[in-house]
N, C-alpha and C positions, 0 to 999 in steps of 0.2 A: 499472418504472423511475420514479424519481422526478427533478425537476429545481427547481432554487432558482435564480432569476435575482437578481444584486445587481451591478446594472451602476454602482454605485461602489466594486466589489471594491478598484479600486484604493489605494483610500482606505484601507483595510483593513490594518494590519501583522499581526493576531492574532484569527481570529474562532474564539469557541467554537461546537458543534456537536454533534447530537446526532439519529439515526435511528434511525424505529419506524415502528409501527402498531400497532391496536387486539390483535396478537399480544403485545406488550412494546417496550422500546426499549435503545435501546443505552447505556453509561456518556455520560456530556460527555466531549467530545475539545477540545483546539484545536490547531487549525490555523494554522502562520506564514507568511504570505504569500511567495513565492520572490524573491528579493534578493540579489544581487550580495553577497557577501564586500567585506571590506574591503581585500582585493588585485584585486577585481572580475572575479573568478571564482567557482565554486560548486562543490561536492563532492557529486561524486553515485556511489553507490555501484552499480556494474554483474557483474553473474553472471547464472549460468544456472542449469538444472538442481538447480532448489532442489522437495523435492515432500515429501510426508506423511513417507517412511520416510528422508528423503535431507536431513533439516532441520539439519546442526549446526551453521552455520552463522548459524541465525534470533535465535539468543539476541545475537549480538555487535549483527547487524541492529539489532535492536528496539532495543538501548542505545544504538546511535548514533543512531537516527533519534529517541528519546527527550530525549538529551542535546544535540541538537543540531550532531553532529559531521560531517552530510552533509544535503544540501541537498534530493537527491530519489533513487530508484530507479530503475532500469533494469532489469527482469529481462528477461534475452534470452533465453528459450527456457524449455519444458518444464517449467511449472510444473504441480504435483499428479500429473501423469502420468497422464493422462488422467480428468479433471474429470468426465465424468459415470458413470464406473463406478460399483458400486454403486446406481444409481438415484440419481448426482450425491450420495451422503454423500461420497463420496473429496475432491472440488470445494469442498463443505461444510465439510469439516474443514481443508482446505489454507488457507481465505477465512479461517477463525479464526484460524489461524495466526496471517497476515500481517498480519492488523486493528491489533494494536498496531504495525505499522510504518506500513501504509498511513494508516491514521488521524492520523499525524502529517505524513509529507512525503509528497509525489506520488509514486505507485506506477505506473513505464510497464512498458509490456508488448510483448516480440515475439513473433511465431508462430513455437514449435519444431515439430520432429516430432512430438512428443508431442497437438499442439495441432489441428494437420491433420487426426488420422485419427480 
């Protein structure tokens, strides 16, 4: 677990980014601080049951959170479909996925079924 403290985030509209370790690291990402819409609401894109085999959904995903057309994420439930099958590759390939979405706007998460057991 790693942790970045920058307690004048606020000050922040756009920070670039970027995680590793002495394994490799990842592309630059930036990130855009979450901010009220100019109707002073925000657009957040909410589903469920997004997982490896179950993805068609992820390509619209990734262009909007790319483009800027939703604010932040909400998956409610049952993602990868049980994340450590495999020996956690199932978990592994689901994370890659989402990286071009999460890497842009905020990624939340609920506990489904799938997540429980």
């Amino acid at each position: 677990m790693n942790k970045i403290e920058n307690k004048s985030y606020w000050l922040i509209s756009v920070a670039e980014y970027r995680v590793g370790s002495e394994h490799g690291w990842s592309a630059i990402y930036k990130f855009t601080a979450l901010a009220p819409r100019d109707d002073g609401g925000y657009e957040i894109a909410v589903f469920g049951d997004l997982g490896n085999q179950n993805a068609r959904s992820l390509g619209k995903l990734q262009q909007m959170a790319q483009d800027g057309d939703i604010d932040m994420v909400m998956h409610v439930g049952d993602f990868a479909y049980n994340l450590d099958t495999d020996d956690g590759r199932v978990g592994d390939e689901f994370l890659r996925q989402i990286e071009t979405v999460a890497a842009y706007v905020p990624y939340m998460t609920v506990v489904g079924n799938h997540e429980v057991h």
